[in-house]
Short mmCIF file of the C-alpha atoms (twelve columns), coordinates in Angstrom:
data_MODEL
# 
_entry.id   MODEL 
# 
loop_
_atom_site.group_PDB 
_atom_site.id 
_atom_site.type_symbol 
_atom_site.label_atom_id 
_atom_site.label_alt_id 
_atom_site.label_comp_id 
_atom_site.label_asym_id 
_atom_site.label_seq_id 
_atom_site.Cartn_x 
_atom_site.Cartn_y 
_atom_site.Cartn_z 
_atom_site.pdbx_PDB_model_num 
ATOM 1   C CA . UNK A 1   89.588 -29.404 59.048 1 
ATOM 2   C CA . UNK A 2   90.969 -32.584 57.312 1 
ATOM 3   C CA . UNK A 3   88.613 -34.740 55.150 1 
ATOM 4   C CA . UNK A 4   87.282 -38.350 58.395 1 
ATOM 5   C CA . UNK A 5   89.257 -41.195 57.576 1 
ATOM 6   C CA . UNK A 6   87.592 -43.521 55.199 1 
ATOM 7   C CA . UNK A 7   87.087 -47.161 55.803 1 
ATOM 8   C CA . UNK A 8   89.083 -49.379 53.444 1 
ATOM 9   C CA . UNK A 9   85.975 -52.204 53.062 1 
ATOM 10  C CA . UNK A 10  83.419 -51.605 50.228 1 
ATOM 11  C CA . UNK A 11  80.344 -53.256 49.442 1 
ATOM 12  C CA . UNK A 12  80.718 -54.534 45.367 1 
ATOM 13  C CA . UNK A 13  79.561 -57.196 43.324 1 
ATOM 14  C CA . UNK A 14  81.998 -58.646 40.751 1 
ATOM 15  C CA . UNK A 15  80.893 -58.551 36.841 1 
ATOM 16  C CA . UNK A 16  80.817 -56.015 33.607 1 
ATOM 17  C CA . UNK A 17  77.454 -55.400 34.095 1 
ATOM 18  C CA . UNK A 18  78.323 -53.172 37.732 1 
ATOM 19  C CA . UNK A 19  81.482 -51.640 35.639 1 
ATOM 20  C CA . UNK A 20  79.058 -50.271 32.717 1 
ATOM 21  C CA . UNK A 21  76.276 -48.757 35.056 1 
ATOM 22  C CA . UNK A 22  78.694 -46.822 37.434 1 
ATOM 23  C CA . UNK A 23  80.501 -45.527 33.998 1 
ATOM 24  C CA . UNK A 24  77.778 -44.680 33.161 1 
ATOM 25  C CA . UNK A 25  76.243 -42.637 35.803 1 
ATOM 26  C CA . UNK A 26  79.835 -40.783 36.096 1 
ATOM 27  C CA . UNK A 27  79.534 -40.130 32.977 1 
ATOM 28  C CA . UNK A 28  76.504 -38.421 32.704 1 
ATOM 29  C CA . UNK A 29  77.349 -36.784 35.995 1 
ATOM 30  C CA . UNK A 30  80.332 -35.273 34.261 1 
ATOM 31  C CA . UNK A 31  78.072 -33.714 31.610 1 
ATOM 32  C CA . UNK A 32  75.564 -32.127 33.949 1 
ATOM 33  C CA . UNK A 33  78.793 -30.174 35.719 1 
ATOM 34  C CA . UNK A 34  79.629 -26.710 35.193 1 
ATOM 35  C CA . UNK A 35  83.365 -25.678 35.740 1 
ATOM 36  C CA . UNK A 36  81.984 -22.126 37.083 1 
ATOM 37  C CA . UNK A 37  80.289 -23.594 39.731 1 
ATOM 38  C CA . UNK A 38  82.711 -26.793 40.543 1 
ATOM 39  C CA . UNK A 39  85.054 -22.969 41.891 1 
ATOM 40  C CA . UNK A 40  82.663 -21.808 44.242 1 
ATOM 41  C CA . UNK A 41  81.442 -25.397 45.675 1 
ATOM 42  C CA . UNK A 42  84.982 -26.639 46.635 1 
ATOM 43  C CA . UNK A 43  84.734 -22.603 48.549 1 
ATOM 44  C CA . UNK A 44  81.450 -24.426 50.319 1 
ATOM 45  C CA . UNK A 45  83.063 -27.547 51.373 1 
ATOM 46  C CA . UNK A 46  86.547 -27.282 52.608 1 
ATOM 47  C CA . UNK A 47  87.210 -30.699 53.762 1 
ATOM 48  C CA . UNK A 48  86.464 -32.532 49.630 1 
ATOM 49  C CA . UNK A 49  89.596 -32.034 47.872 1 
ATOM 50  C CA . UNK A 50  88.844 -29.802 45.012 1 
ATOM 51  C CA . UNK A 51  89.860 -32.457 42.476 1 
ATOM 52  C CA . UNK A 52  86.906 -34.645 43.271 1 
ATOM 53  C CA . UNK A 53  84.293 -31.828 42.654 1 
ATOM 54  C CA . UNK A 54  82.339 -32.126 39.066 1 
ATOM 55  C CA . UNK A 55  80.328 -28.975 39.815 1 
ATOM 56  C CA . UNK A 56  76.795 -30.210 39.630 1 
ATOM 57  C CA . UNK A 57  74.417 -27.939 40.686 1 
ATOM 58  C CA . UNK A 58  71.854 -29.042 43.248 1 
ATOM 59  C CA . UNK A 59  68.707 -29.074 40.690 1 
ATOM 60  C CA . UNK A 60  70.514 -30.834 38.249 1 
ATOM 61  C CA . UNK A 61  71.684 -33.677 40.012 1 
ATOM 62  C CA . UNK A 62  68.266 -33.949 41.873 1 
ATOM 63  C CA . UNK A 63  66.820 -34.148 38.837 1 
ATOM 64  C CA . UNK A 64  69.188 -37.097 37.338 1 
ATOM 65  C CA . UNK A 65  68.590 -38.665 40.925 1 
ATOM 66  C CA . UNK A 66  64.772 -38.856 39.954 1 
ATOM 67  C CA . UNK A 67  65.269 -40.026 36.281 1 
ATOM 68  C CA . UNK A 68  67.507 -42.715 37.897 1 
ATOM 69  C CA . UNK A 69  65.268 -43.572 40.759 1 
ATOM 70  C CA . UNK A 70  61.803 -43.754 38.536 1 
ATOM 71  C CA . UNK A 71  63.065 -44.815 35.070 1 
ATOM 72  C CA . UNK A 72  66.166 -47.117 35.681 1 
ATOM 73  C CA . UNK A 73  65.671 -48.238 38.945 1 
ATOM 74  C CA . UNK A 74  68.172 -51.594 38.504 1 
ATOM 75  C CA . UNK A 75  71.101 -49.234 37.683 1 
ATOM 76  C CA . UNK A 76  70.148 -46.966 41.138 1 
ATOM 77  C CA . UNK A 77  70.237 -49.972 43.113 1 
ATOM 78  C CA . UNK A 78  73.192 -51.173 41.784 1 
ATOM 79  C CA . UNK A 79  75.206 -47.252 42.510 1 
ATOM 80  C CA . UNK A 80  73.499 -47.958 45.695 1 
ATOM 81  C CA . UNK A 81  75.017 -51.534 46.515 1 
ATOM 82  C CA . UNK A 82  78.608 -50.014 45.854 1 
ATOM 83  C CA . UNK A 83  80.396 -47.955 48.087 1 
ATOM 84  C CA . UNK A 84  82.796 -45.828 48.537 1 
ATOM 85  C CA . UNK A 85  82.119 -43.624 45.781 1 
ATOM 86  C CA . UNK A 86  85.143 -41.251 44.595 1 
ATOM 87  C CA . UNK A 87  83.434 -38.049 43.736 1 
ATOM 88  C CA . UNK A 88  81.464 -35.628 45.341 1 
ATOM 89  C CA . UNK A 89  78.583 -35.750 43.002 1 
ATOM 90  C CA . UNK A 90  78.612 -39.786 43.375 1 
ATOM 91  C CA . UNK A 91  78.275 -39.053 47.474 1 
ATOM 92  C CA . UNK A 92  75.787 -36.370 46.742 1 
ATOM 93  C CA . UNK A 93  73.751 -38.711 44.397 1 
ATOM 94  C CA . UNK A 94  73.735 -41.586 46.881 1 
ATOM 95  C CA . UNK A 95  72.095 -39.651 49.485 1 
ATOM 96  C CA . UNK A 96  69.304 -38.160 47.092 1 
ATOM 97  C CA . UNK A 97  68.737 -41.897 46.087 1 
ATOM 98  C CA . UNK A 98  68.213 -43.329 49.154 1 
ATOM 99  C CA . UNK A 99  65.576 -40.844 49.965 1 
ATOM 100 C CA . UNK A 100 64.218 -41.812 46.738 1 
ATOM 101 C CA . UNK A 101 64.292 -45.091 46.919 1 
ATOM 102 C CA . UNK A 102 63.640 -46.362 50.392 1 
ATOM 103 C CA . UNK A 103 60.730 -47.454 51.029 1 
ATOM 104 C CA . UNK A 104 60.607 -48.613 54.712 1 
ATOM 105 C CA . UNK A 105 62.203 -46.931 57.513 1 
ATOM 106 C CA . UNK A 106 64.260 -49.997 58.054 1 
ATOM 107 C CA . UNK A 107 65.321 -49.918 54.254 1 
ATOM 108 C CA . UNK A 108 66.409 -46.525 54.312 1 
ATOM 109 C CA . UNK A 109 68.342 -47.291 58.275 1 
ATOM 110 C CA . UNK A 110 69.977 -50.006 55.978 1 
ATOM 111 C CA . UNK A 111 71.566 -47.934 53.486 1 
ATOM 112 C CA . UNK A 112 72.575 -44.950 55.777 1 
ATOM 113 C CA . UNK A 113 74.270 -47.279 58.858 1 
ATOM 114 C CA . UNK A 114 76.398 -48.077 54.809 1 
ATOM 115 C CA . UNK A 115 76.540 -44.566 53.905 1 
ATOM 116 C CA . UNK A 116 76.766 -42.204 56.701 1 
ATOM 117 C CA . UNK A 117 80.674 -43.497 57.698 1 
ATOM 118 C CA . UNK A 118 81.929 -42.608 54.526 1 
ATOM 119 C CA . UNK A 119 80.419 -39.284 54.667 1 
ATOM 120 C CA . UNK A 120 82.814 -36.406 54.339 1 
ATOM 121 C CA . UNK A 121 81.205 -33.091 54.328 1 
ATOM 122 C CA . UNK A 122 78.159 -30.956 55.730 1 
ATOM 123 C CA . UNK A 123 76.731 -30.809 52.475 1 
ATOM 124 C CA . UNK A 124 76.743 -34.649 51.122 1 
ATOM 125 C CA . UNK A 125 75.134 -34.772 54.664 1 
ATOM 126 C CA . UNK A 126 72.582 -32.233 55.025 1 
ATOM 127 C CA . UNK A 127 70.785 -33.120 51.566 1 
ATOM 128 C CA . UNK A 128 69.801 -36.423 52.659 1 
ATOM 129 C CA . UNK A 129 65.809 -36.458 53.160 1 
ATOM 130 C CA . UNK A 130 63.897 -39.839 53.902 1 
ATOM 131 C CA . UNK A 131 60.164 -39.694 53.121 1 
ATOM 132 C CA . UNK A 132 59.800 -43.239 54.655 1 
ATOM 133 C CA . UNK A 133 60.852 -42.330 58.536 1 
ATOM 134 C CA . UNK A 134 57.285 -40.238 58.199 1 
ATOM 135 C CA . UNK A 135 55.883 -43.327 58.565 1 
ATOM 136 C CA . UNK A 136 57.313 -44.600 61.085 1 
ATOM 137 C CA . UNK A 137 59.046 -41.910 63.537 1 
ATOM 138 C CA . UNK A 138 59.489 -44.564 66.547 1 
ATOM 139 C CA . UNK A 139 62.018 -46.434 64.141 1 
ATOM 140 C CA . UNK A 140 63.438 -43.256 63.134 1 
ATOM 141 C CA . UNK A 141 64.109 -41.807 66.623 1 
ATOM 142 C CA . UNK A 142 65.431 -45.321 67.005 1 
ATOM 143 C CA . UNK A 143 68.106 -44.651 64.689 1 
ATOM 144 C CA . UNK A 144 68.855 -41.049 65.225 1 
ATOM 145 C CA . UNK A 145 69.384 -41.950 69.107 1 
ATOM 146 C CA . UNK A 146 72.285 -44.701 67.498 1 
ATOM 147 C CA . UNK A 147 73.668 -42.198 65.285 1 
ATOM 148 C CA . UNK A 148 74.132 -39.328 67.443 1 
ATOM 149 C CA . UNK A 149 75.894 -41.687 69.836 1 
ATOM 150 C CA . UNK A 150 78.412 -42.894 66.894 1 
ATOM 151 C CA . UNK A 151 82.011 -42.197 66.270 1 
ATOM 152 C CA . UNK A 152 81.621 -40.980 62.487 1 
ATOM 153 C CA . UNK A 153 81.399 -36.964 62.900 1 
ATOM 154 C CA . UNK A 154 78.399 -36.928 59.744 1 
ATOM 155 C CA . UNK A 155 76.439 -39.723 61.476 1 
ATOM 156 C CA . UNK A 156 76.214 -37.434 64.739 1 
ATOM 157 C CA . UNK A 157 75.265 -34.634 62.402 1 
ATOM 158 C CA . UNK A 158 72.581 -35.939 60.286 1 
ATOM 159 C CA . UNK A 159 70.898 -37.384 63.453 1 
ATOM 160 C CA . UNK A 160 70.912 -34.012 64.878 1 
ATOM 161 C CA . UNK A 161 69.717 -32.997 61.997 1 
ATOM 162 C CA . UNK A 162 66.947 -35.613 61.630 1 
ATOM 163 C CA . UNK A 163 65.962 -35.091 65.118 1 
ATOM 164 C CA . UNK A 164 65.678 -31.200 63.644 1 
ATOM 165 C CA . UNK A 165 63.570 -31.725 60.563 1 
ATOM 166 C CA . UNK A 166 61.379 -34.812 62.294 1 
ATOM 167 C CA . UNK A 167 61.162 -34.021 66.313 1 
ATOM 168 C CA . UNK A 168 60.268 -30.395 66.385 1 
ATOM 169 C CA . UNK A 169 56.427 -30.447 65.602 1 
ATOM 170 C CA . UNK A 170 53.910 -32.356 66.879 1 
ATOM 171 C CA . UNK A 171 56.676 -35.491 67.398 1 
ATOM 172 C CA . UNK A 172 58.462 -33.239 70.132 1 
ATOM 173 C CA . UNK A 173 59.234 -34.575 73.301 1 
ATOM 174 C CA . UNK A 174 61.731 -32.342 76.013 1 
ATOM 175 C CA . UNK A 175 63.869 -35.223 76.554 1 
ATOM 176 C CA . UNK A 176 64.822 -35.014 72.839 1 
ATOM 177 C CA . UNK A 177 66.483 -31.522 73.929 1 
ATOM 178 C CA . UNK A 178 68.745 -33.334 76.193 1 
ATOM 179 C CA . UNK A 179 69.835 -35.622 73.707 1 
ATOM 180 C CA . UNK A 180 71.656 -32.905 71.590 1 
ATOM 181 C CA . UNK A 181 72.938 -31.240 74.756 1 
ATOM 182 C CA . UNK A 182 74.402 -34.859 76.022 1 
ATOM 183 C CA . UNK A 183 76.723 -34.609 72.623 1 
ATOM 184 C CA . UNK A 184 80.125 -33.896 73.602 1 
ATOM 185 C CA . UNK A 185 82.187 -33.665 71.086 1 
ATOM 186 C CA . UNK A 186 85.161 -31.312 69.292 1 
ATOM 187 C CA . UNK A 187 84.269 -31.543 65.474 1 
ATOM 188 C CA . UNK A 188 82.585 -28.178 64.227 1 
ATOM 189 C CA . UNK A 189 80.441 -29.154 62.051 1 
ATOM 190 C CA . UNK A 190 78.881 -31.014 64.710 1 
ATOM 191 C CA . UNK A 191 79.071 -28.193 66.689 1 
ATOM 192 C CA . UNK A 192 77.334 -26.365 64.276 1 
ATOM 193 C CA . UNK A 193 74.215 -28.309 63.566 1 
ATOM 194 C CA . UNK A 194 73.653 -28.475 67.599 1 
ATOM 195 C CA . UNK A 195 73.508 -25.020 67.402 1 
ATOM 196 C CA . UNK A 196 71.322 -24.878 64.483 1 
ATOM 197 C CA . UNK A 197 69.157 -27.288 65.744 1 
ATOM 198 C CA . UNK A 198 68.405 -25.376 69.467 1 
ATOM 199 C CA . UNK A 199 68.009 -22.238 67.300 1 
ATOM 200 C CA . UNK A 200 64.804 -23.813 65.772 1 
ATOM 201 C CA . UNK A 201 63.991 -25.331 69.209 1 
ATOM 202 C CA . UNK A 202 64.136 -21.744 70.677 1 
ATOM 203 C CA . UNK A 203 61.637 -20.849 67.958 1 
ATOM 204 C CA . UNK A 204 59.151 -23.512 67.618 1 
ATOM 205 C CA . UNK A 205 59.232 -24.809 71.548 1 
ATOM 206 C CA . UNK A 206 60.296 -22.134 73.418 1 
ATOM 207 C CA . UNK A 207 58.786 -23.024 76.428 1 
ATOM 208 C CA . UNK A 208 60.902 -26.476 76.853 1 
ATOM 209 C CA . UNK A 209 64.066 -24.390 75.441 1 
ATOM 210 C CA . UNK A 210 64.599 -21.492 77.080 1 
ATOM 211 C CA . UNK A 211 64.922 -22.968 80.424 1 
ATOM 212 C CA . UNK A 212 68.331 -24.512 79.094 1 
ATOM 213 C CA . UNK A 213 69.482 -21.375 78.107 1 
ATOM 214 C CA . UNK A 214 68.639 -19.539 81.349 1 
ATOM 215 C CA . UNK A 215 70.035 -22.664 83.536 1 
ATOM 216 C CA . UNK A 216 73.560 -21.187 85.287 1 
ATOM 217 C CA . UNK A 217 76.010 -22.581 85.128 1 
ATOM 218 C CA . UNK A 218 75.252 -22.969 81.598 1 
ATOM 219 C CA . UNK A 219 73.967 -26.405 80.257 1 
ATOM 220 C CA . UNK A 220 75.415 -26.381 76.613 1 
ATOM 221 C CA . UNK A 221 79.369 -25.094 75.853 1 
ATOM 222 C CA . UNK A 222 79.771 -21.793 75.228 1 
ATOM 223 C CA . UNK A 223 80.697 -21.936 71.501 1 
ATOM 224 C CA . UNK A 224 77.164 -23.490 70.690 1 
ATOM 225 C CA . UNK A 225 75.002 -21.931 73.992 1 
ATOM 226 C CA . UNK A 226 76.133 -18.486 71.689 1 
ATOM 227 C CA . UNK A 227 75.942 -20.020 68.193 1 
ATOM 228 C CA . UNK A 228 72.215 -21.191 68.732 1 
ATOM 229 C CA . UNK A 229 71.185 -17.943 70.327 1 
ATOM 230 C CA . UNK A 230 72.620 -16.263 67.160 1 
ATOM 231 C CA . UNK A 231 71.108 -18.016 64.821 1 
ATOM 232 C CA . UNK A 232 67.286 -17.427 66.604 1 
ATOM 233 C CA . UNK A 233 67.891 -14.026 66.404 1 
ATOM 234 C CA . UNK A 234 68.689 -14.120 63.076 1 
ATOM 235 C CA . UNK A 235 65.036 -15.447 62.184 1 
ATOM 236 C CA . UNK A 236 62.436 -13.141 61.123 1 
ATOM 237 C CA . UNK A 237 60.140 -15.588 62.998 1 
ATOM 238 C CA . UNK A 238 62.142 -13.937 66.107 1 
ATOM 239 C CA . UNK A 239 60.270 -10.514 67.398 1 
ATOM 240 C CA . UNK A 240 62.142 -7.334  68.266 1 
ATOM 241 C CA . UNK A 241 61.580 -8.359  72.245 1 
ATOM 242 C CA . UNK A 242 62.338 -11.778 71.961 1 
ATOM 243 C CA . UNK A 243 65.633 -11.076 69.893 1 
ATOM 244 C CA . UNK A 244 66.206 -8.847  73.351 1 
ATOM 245 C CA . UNK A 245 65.789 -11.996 75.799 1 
ATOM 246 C CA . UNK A 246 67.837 -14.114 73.651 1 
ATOM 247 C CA . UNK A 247 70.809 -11.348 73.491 1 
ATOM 248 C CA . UNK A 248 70.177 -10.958 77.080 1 
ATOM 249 C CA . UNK A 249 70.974 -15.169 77.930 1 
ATOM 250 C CA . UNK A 250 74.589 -14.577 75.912 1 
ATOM 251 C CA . UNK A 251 77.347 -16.303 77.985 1 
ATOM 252 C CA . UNK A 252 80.149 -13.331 78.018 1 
ATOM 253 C CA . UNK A 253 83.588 -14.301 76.717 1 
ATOM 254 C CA . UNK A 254 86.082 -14.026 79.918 1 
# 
């Protein structure tokens, strides 16, 4: 699947002093990588071009997010006022940053309506955690209803999976359900994270959930009606009966 187009408009500020810092931080990006890994990451995400992969490992760079974030705090917001970033590892590091260093909900809206466009892969996406929309889940839903109505395939995703990580606890509402069913759109890795995020609806509010499943003619497209039942019975979580149902409410291929 190719790479989403990226917009041509940045946000930069002029001067040395922008220049040095994101050297800098590429730099010491480049020395954290490990050419054994960089191999089996571009295998992970398909749609970076292999030539913009350092091969960072996950730890690492979380780490160097925190050092930034806590120690030179000036030279994170500065990587975070420019955009787009060339490199993987530069997308990667924005999104750890932001969770870092937001500290309103509206703050960390801010940066991602910035970020999220320019987003081109499941990972970069999925790593993203905001400690701030905790405090304030009303403004969060807010946003996630916003983003899973966007054009930009990772915006839809990461407010699916927002509304997965945030919306399935205590926060849950049904009508939240029908906001991932309303998406309608071709892009699998959108696809994909509608399907993973019924799969942990089937588990933690089955009572709301399964009735979409049972409903004929089927509520959800087949591709992700089958994905999400799949992926429940894949959870240890699931019991031998309840794996049974869930096989049971398959839609057969024709």
């Amino acid at each position: 699947m190719a790479a989403p187009h990226r917009p041509a408009t940045s946000q930069t500020t002029s001067g040395p002093p922008q220049g040095d810092t994101l050297a800098r931080i590429r730099s010491e990006l480049a020395a954290l990588a490990d050419s054994a890994y960089r191999a089996f990451q571009a295998k992970l995400v398909p749609t970076v071009e292999p030539e913009r992969i350092l091969g960072v490992r996950t730890p690492a760079l979380r780490s160097y997010a925190r050092t930034l974030a806590r120690k030179r705090a000036d030279e994170a917001r500065t990587f975070l006022a420019t955009l787009p970033h060339e490199l993987y590892e530069e997308n990667n590091l924005h999104g750890e940053l932001i969770g870092l260093m937001a500290q309103t909900p509206e703050e960390a809206v801010q940066l991602l309506d910035a970020f999220l466009p320019l987003v081109d892969n499941w990972a970069t996406c999925d790593l993203i955690r905001v400690p701030a929309f905790k405090r304030d889940l009303p403004a969060a839903l807010r946003a996630v209803r916003r983003w899973i109505a966007a054009q930009a395939e990772y915006m839809v995703r990461f407010g699916v999976v927002t509304l997965m990580e945030l919306f399935l606890g205590e926060a849950f509402e049904p009508e939240h359900l029908q906001l991932v069913a309303g998406i309608e759109r071709p892009e699998y890795y959108i696809n994909m994270a509608r399907a993973w995020y019924f799969s942990f609806a089937l588990i933690k509010q089955p009572a709301a959930t399964y009735p979409l499943f049972e409903a004929r003619p089927p509520v959800l497209d087949r591709w992700t009606h089958n994905k999400a039942l799949q992926k429940a019975r894949e959870s240890r979580r699931i019991s031998p009966e309840e794996k049974e149902r869930l096989q049971a409410l398959k839609i057969p291929v024709r």
